[in-house]
LUMPA-737696 format. One record per atom (N, C-alpha, C): residue number from 1; residue in three letters; x, y, z; atom name. Coordinates in nm, 2 decimals. Each point is the difference from the previous one (the first is absolute). Example, Ala and Ser with C-alpha at 12.3 -4.5 7.8 and 13.67 -1.06 7.14 Angstrom:
LUMPA-737696
@resi->1 | resn->ALA | px->1.32 | py->-0.57 | pz->0.78 | name->N
@resi->1 | resn->ALA | px->-0.09 | py->0.12 | pz->0.00 | name->CA
@resi->1 | resn->ALA | px->0.09 | py->0.12 | pz->0.00 | name->C
@resi->2 | resn->SER | px->-0.04 | py->0.11 | pz->-0.07 | name->N
@resi->2 | resn->SER | px->0.09 | py->0.11 | pz->0.00 | name->CA
@resi->2 | resn->SER | px->-0.08 | py->0.11 | pz->0.08 | name->C
end
This chain:
LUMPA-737696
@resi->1 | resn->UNK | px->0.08 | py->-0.12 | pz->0.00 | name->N
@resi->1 | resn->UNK | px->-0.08 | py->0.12 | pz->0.00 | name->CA
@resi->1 | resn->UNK | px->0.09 | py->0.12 | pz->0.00 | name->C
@resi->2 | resn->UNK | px->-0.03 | py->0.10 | pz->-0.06 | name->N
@resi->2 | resn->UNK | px->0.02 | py->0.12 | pz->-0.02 | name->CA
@resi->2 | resn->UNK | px->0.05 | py->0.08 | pz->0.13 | name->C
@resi->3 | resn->UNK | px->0.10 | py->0.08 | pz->0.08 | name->N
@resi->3 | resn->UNK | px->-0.01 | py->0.12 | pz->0.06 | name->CA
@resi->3 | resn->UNK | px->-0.07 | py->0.11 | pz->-0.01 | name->C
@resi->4 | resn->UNK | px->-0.03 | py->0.04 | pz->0.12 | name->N
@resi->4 | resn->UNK | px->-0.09 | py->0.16 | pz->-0.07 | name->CA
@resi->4 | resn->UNK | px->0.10 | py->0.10 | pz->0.07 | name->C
@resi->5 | resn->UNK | px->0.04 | py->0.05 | pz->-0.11 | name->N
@resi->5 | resn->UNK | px->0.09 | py->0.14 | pz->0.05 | name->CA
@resi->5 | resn->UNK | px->-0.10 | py->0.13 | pz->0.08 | name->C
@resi->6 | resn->UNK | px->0.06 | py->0.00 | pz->0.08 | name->N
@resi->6 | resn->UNK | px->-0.08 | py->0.12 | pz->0.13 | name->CA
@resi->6 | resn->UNK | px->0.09 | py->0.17 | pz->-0.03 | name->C
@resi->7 | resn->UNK | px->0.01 | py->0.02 | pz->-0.12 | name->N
@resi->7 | resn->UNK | px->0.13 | py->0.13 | pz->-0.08 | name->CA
@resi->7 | resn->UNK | px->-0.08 | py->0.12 | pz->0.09 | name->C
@resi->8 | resn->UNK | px->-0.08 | py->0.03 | pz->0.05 | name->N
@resi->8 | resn->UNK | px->-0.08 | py->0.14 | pz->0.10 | name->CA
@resi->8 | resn->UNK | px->0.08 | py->-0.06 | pz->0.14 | name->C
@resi->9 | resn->UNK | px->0.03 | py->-0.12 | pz->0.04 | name->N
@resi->9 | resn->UNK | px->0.03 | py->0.00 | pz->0.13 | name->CA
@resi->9 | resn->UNK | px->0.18 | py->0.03 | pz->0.03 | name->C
@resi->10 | resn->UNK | px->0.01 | py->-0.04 | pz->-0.15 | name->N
@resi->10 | resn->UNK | px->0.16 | py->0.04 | pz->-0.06 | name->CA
@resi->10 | resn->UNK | px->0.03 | py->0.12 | pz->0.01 | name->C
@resi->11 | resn->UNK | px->-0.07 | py->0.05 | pz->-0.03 | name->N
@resi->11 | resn->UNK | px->-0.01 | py->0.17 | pz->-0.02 | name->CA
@resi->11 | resn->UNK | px->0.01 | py->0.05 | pz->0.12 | name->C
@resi->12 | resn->UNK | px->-0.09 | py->-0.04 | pz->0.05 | name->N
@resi->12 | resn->UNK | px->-0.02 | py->0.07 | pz->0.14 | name->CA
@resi->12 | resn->UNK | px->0.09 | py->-0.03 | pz->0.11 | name->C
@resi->13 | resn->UNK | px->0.07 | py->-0.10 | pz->0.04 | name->N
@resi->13 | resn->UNK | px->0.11 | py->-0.04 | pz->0.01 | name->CA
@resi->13 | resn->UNK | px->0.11 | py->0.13 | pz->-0.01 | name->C
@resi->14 | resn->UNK | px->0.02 | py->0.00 | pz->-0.13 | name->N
@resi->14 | resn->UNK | px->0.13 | py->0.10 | pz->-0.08 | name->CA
@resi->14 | resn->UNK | px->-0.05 | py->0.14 | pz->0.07 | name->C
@resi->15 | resn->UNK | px->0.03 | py->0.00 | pz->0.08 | name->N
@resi->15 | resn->UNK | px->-0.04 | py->0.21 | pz->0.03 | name->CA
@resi->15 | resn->UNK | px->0.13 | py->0.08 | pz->-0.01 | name->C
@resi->16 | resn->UNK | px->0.13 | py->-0.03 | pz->0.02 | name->N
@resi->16 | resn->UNK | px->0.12 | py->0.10 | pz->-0.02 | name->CA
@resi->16 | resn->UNK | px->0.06 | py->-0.07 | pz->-0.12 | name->C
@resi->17 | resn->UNK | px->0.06 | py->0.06 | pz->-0.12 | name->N
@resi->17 | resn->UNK | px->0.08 | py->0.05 | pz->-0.11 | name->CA
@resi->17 | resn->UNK | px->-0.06 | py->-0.04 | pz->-0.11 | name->C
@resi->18 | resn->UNK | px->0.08 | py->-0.10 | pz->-0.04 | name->N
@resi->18 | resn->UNK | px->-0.02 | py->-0.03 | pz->-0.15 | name->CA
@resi->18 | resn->UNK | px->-0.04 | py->-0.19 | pz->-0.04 | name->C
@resi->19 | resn->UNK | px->-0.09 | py->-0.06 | pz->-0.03 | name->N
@resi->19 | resn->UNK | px->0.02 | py->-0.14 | pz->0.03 | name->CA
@resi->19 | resn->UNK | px->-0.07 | py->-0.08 | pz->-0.16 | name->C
@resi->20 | resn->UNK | px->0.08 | py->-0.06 | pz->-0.05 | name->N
@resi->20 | resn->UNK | px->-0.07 | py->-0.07 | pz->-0.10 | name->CA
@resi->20 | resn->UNK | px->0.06 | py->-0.13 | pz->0.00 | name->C
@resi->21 | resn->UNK | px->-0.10 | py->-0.10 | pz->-0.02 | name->N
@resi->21 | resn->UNK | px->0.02 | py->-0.16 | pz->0.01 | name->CA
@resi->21 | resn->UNK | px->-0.09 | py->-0.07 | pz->-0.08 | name->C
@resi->22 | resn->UNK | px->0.06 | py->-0.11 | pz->-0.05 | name->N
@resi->22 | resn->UNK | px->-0.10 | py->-0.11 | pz->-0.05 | name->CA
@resi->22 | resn->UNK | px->-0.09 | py->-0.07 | pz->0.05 | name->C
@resi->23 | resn->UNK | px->-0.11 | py->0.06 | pz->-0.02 | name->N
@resi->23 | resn->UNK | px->-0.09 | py->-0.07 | pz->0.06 | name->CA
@resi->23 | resn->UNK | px->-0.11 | py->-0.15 | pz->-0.04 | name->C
@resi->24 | resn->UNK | px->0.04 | py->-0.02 | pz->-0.12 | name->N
@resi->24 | resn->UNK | px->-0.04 | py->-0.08 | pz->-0.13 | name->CA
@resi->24 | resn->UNK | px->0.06 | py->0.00 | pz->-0.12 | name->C
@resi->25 | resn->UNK | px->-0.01 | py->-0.13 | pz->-0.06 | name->N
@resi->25 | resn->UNK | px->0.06 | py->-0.06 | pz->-0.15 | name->CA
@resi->25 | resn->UNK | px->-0.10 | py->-0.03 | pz->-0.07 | name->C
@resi->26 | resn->UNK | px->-0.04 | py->0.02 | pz->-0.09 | name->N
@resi->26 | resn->UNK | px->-0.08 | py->-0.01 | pz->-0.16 | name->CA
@resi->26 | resn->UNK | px->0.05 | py->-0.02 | pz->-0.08 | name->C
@resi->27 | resn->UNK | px->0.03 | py->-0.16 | pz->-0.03 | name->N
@resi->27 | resn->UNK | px->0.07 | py->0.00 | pz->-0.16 | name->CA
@resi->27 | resn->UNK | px->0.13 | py->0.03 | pz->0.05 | name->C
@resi->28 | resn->UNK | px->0.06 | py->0.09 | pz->-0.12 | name->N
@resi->28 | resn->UNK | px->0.14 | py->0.05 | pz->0.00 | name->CA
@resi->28 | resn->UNK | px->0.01 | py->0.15 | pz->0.10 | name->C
@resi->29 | resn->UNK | px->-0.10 | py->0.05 | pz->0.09 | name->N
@resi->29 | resn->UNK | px->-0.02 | py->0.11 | pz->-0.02 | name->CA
@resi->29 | resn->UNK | px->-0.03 | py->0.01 | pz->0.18 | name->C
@resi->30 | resn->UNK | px->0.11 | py->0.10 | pz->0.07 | name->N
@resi->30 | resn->UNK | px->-0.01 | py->0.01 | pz->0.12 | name->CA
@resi->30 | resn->UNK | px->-0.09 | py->0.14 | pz->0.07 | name->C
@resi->31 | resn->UNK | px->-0.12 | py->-0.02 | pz->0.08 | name->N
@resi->31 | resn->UNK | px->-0.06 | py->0.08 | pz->0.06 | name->CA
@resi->31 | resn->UNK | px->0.03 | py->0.05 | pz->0.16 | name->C
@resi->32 | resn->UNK | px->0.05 | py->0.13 | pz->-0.04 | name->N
@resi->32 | resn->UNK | px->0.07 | py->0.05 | pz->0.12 | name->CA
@resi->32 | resn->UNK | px->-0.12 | py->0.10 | pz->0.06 | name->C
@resi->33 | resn->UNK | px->0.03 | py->0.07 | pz->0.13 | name->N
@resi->33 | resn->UNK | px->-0.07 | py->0.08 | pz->0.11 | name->CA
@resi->33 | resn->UNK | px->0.12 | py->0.10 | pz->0.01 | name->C
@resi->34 | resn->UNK | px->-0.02 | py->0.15 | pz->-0.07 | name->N
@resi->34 | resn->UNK | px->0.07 | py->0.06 | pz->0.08 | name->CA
@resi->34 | resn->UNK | px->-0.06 | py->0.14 | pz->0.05 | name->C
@resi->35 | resn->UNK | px->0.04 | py->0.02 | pz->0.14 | name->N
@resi->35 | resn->UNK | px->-0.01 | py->0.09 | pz->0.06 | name->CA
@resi->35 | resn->UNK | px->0.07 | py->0.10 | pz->0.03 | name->C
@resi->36 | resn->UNK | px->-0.04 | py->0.13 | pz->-0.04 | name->N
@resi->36 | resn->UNK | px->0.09 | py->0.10 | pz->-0.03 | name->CA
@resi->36 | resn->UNK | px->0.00 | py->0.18 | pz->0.05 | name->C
@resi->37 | resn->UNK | px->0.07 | py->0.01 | pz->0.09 | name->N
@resi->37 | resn->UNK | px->-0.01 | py->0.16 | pz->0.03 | name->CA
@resi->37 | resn->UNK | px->0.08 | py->0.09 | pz->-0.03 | name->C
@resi->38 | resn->UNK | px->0.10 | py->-0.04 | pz->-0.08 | name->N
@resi->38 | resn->UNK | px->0.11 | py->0.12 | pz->-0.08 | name->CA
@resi->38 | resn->UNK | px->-0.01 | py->-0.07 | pz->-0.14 | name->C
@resi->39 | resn->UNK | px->0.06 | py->0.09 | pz->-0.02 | name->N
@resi->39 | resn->UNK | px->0.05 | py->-0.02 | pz->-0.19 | name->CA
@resi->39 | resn->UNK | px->0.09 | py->-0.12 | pz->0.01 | name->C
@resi->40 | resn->UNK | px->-0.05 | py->-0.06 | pz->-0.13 | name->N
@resi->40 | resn->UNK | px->0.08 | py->-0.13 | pz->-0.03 | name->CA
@resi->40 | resn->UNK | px->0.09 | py->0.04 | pz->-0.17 | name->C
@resi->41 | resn->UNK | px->0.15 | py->-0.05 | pz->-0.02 | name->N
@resi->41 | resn->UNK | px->0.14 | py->0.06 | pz->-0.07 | name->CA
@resi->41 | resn->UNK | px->-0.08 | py->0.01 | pz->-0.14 | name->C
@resi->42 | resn->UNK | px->0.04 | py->0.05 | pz->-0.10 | name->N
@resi->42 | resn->UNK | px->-0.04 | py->-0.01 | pz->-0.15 | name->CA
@resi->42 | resn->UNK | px->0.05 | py->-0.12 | pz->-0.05 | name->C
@resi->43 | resn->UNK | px->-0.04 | py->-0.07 | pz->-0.08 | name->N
@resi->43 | resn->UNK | px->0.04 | py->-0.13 | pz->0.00 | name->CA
@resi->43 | resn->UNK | px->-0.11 | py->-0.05 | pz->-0.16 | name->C
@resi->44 | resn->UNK | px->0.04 | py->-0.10 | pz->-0.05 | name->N
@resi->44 | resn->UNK | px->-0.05 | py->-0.08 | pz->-0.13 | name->CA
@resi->44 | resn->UNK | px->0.03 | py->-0.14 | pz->0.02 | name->C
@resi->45 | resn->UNK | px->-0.12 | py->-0.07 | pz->-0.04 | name->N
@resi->45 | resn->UNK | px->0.06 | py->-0.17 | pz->0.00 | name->CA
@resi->45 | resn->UNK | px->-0.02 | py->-0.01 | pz->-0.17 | name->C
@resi->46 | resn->UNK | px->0.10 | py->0.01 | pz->-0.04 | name->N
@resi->46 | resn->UNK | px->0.04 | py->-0.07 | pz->-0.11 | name->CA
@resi->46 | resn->UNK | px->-0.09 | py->-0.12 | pz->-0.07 | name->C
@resi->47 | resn->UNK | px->-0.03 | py->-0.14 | pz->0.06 | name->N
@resi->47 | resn->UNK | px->-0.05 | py->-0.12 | pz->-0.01 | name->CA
@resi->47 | resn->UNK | px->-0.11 | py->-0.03 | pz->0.03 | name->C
@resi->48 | resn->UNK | px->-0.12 | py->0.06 | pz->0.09 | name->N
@resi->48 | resn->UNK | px->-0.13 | py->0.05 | pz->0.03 | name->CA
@resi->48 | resn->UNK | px->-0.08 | py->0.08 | pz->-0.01 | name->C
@resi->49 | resn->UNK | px->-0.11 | py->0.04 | pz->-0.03 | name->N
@resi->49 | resn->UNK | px->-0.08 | py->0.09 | pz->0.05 | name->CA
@resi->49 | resn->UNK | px->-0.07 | py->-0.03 | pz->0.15 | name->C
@resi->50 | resn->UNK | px->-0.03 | py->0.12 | pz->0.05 | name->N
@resi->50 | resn->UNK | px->-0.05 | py->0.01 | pz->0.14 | name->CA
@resi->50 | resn->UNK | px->-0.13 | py->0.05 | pz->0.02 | name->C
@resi->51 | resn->UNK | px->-0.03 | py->-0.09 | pz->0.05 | name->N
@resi->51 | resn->UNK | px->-0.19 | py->0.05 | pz->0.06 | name->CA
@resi->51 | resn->UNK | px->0.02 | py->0.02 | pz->0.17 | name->C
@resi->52 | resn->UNK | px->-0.08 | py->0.13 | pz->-0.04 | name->N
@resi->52 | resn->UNK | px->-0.02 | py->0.08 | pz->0.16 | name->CA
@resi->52 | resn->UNK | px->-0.15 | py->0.01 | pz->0.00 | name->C
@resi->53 | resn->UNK | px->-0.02 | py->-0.07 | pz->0.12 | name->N
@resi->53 | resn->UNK | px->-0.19 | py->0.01 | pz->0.03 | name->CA
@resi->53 | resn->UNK | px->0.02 | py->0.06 | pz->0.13 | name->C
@resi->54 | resn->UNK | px->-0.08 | py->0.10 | pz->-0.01 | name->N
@resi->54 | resn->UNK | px->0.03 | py->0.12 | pz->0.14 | name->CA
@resi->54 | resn->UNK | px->-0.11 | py->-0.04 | pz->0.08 | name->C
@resi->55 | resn->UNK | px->0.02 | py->-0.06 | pz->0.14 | name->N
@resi->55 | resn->UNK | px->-0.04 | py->-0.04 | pz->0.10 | name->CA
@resi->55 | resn->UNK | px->-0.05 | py->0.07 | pz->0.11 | name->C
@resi->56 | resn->UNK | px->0.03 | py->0.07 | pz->0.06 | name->N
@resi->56 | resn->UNK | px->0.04 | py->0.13 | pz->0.08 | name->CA
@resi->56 | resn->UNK | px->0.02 | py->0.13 | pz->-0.07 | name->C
@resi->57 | resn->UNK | px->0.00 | py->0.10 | pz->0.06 | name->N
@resi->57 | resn->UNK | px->0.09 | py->0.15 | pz->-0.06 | name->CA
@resi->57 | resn->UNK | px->0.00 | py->0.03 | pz->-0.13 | name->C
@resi->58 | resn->UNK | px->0.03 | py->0.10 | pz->-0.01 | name->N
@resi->58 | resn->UNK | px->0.07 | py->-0.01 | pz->-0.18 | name->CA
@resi->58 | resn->UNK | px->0.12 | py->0.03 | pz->0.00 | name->C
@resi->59 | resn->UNK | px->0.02 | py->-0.12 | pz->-0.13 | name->N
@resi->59 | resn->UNK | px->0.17 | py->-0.03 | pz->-0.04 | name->CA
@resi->59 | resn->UNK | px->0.03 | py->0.09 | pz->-0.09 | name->C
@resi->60 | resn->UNK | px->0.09 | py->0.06 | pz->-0.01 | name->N
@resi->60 | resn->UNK | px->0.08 | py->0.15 | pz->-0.11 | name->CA
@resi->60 | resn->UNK | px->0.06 | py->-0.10 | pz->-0.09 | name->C
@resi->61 | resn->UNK | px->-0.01 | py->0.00 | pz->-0.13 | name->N
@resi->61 | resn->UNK | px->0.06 | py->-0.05 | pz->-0.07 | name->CA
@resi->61 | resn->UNK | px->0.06 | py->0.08 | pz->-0.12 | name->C
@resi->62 | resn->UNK | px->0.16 | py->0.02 | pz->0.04 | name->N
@resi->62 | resn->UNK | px->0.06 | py->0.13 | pz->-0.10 | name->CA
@resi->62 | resn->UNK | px->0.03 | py->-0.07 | pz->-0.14 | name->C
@resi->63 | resn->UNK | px->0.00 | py->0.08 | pz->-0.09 | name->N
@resi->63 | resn->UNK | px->0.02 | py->-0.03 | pz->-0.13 | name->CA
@resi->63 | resn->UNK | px->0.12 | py->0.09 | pz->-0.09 | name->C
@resi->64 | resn->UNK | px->0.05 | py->-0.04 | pz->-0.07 | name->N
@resi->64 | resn->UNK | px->0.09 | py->0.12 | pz->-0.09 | name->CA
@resi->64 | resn->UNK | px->-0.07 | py->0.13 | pz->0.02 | name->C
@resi->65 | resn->UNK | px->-0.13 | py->-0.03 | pz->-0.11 | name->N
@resi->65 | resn->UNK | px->-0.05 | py->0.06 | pz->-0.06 | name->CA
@resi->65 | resn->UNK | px->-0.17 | py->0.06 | pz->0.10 | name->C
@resi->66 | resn->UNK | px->0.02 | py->-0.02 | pz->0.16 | name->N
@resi->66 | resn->UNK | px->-0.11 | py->0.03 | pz->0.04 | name->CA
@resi->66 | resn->UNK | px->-0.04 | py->-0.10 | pz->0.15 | name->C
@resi->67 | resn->UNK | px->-0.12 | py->0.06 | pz->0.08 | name->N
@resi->67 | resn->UNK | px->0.00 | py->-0.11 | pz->0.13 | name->CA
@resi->67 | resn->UNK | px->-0.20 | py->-0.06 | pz->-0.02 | name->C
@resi->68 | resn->UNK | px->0.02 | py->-0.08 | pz->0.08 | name->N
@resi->68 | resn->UNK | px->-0.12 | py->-0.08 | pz->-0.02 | name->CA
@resi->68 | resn->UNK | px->-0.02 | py->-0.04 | pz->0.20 | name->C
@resi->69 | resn->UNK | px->-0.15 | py->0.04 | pz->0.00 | name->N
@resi->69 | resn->UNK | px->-0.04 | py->-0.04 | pz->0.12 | name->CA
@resi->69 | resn->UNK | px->-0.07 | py->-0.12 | pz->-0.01 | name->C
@resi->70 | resn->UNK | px->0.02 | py->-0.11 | pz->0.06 | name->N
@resi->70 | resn->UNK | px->-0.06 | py->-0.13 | pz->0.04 | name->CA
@resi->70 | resn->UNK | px->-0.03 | py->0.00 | pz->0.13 | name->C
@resi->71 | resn->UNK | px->-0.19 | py->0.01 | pz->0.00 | name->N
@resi->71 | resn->UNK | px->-0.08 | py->0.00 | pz->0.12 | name->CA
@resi->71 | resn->UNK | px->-0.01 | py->-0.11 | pz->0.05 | name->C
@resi->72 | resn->UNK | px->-0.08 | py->-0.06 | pz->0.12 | name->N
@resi->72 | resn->UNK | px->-0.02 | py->-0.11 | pz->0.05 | name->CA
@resi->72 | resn->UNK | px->-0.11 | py->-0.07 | pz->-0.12 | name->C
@resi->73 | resn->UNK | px->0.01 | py->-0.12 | pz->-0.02 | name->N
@resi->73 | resn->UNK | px->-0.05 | py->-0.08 | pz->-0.11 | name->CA
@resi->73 | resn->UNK | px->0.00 | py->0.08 | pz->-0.16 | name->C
@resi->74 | resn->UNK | px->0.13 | py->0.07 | pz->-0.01 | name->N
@resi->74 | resn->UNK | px->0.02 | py->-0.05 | pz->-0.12 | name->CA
@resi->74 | resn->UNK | px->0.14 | py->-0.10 | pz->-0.06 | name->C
@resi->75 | resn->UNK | px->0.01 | py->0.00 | pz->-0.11 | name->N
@resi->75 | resn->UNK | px->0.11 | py->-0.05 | pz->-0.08 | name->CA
@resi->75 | resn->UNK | px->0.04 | py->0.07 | pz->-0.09 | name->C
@resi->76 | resn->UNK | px->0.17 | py->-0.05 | pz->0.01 | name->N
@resi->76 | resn->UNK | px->0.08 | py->0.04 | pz->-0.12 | name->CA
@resi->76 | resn->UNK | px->0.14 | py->-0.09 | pz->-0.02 | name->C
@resi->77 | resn->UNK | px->-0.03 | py->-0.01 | pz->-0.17 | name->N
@resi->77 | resn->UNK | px->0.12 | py->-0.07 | pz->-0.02 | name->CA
@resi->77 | resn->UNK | px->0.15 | py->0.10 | pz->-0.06 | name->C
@resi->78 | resn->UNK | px->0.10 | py->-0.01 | pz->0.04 | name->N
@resi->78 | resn->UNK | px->0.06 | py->0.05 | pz->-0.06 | name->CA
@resi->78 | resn->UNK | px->0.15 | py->-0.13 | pz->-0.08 | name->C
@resi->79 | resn->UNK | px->-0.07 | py->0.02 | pz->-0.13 | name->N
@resi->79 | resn->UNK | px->0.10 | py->-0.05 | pz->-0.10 | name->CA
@resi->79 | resn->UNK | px->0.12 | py->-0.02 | pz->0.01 | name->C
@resi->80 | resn->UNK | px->0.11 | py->-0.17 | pz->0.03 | name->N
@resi->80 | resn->UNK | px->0.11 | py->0.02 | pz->-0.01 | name->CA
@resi->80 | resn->UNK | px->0.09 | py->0.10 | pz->-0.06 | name->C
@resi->81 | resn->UNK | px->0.13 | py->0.07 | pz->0.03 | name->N
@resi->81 | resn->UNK | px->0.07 | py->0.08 | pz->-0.05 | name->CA
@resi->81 | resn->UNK | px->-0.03 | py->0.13 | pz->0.05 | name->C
@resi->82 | resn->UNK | px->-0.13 | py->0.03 | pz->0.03 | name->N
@resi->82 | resn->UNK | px->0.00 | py->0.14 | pz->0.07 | name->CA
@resi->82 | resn->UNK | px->0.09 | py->0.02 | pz->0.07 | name->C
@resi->83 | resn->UNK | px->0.01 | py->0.16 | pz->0.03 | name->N
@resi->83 | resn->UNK | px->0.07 | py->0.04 | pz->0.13 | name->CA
@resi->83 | resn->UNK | px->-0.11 | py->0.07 | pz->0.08 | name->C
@resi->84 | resn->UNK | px->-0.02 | py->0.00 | pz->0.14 | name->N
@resi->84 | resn->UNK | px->-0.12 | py->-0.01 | pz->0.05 | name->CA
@resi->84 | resn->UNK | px->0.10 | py->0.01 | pz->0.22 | name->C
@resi->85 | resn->UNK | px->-0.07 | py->0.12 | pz->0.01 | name->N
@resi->85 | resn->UNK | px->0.00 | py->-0.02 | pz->0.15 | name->CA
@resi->85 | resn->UNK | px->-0.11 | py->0.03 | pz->0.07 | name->C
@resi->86 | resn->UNK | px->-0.03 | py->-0.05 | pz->0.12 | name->N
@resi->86 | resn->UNK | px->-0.11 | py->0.00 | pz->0.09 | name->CA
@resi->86 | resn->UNK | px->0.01 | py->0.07 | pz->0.16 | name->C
@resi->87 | resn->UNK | px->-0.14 | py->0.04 | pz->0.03 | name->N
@resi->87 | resn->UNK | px->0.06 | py->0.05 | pz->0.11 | name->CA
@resi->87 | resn->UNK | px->-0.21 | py->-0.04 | pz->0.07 | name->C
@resi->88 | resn->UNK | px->0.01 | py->0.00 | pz->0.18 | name->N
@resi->88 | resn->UNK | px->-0.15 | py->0.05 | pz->0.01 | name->CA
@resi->88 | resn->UNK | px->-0.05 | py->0.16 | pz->-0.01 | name->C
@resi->89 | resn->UNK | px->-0.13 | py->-0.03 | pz->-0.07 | name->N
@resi->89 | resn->UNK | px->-0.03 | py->0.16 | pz->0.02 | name->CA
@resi->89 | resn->UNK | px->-0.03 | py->0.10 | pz->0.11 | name->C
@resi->90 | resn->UNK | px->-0.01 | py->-0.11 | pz->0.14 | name->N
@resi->90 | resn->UNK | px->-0.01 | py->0.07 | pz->0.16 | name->CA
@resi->90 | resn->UNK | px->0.04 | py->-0.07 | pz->0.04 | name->C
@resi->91 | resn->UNK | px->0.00 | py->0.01 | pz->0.12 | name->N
@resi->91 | resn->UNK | px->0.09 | py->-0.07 | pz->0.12 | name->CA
@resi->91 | resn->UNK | px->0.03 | py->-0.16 | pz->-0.06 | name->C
@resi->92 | resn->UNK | px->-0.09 | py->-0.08 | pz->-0.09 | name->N
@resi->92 | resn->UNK | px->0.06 | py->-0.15 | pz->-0.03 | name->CA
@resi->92 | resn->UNK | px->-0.07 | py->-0.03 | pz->-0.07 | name->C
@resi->93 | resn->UNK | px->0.00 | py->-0.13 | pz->-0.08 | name->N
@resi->93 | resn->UNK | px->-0.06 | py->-0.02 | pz->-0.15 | name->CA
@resi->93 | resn->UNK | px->0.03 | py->-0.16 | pz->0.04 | name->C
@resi->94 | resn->UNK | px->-0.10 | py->-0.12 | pz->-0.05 | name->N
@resi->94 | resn->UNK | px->-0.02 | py->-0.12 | pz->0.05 | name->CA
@resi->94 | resn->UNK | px->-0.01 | py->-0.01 | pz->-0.15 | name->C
@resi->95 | resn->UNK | px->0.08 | py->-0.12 | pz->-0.06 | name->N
@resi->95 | resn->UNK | px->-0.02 | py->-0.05 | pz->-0.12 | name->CA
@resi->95 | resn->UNK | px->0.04 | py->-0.12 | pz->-0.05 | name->C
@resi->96 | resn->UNK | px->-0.07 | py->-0.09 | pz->-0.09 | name->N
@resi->96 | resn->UNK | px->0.03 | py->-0.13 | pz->-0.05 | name->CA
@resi->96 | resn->UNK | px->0.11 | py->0.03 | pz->-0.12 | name->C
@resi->97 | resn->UNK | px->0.06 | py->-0.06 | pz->-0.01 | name->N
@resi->97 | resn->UNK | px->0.10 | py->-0.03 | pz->-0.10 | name->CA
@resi->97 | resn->UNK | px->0.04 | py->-0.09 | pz->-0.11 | name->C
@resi->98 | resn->UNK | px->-0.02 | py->-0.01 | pz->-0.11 | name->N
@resi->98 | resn->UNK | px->0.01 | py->-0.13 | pz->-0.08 | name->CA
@resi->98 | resn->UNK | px->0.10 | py->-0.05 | pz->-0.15 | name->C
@resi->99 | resn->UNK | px->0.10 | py->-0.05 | pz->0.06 | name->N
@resi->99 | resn->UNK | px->0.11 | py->0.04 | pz->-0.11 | name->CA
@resi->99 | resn->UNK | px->0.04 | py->-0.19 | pz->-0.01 | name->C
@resi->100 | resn->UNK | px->0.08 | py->0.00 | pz->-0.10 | name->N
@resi->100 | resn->UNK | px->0.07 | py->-0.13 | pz->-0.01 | name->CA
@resi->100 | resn->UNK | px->0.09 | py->-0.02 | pz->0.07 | name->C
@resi->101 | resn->UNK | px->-0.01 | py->-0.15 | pz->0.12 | name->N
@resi->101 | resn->UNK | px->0.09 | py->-0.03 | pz->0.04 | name->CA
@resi->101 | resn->UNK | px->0.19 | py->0.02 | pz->-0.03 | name->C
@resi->102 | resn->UNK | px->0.09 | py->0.07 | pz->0.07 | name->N
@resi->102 | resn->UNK | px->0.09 | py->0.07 | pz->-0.03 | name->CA
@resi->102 | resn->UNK | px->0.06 | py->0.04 | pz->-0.06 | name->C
@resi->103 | resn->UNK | px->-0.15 | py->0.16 | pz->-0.04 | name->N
@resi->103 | resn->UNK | px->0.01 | py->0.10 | pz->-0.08 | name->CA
@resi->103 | resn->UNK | px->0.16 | py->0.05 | pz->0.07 | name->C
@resi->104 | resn->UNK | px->0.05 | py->0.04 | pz->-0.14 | name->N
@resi->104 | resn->UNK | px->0.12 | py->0.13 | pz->0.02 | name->CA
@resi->104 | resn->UNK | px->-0.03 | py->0.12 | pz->0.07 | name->C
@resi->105 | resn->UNK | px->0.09 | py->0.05 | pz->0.09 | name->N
@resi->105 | resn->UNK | px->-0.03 | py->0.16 | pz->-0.01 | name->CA
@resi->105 | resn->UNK | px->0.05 | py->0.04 | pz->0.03 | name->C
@resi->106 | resn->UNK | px->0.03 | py->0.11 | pz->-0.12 | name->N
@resi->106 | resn->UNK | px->0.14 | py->0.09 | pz->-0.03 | name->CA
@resi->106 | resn->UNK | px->-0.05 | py->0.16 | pz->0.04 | name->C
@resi->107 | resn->UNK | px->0.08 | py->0.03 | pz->0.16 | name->N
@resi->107 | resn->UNK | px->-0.01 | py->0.12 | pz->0.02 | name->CA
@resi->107 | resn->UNK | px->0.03 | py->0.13 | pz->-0.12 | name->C
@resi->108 | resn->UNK | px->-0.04 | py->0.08 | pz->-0.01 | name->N
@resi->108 | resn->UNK | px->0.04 | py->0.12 | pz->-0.10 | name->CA
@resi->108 | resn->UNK | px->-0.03 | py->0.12 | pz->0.11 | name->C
@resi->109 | resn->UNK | px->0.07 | py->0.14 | pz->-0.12 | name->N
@resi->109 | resn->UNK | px->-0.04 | py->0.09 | pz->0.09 | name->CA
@resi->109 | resn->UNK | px->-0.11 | py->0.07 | pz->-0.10 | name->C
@resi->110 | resn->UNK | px->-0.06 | py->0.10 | pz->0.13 | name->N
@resi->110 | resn->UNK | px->-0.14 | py->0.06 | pz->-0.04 | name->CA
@resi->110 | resn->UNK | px->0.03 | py->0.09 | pz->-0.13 | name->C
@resi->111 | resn->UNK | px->-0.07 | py->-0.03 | pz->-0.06 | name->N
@resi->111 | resn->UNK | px->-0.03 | py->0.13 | pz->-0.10 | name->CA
@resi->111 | resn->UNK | px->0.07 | py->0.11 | pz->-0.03 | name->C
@resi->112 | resn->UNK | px->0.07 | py->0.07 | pz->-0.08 | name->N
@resi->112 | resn->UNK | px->0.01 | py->0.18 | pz->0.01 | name->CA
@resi->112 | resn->UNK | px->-0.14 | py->0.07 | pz->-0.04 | name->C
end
């Protein structure tokens, strides 16, 4: 029989910094929890795309070309190769995560 992931009690758990973990496998494809109250580095996975389902808070999601707010119950994927950094939009941002089991990721720096 199946586990049932309790990812709200995970969360709630996480109250000081920064916390992301695997919380489930699908296929080839690893489902993480992370919890977040500062900005997270500018960064690109090369070999994945990344789905962020906003849980909690809203997640900042910077772009070259622009930023994007993800509310609680939405989604967004952003396309392998991007360059892309995140941050919460208030005090913390609760979010599912869904990339291919050991996605690359190659820090970069922000933008000019």
């Amino acid at each position: 029989m199946s586990e049932i992931i309790d990812y709200a009690a995970i969360a709630d758990a996480a109250r000081d910094g920064y916390m992301n973990r695997v919380v489930s496998t699908v296929n080839d494809h690893d489902v993480h929890i992370s919890v977040m109250d500062a900005p997270y580095r500018w960064h690109v996975h090369p070999n994945s795309d990344e789905t962020f389902v906003s849980v909690e808070g809203t997640l900042i999601i910077e772009f070259e070309e622009g930023v994007v707010e993800l509310r609680a119950g939405q989604l967004l994927t952003v396309p392998a190769g991007k360059r892309h950094c995140t941050r919460p939009g208030g005090a913390r941002s609760v979010n599912l995560t869904i990339e291919k089991k050991d996605t690359e990721t190659v820090f970069c720096d922000a933008p000019s």
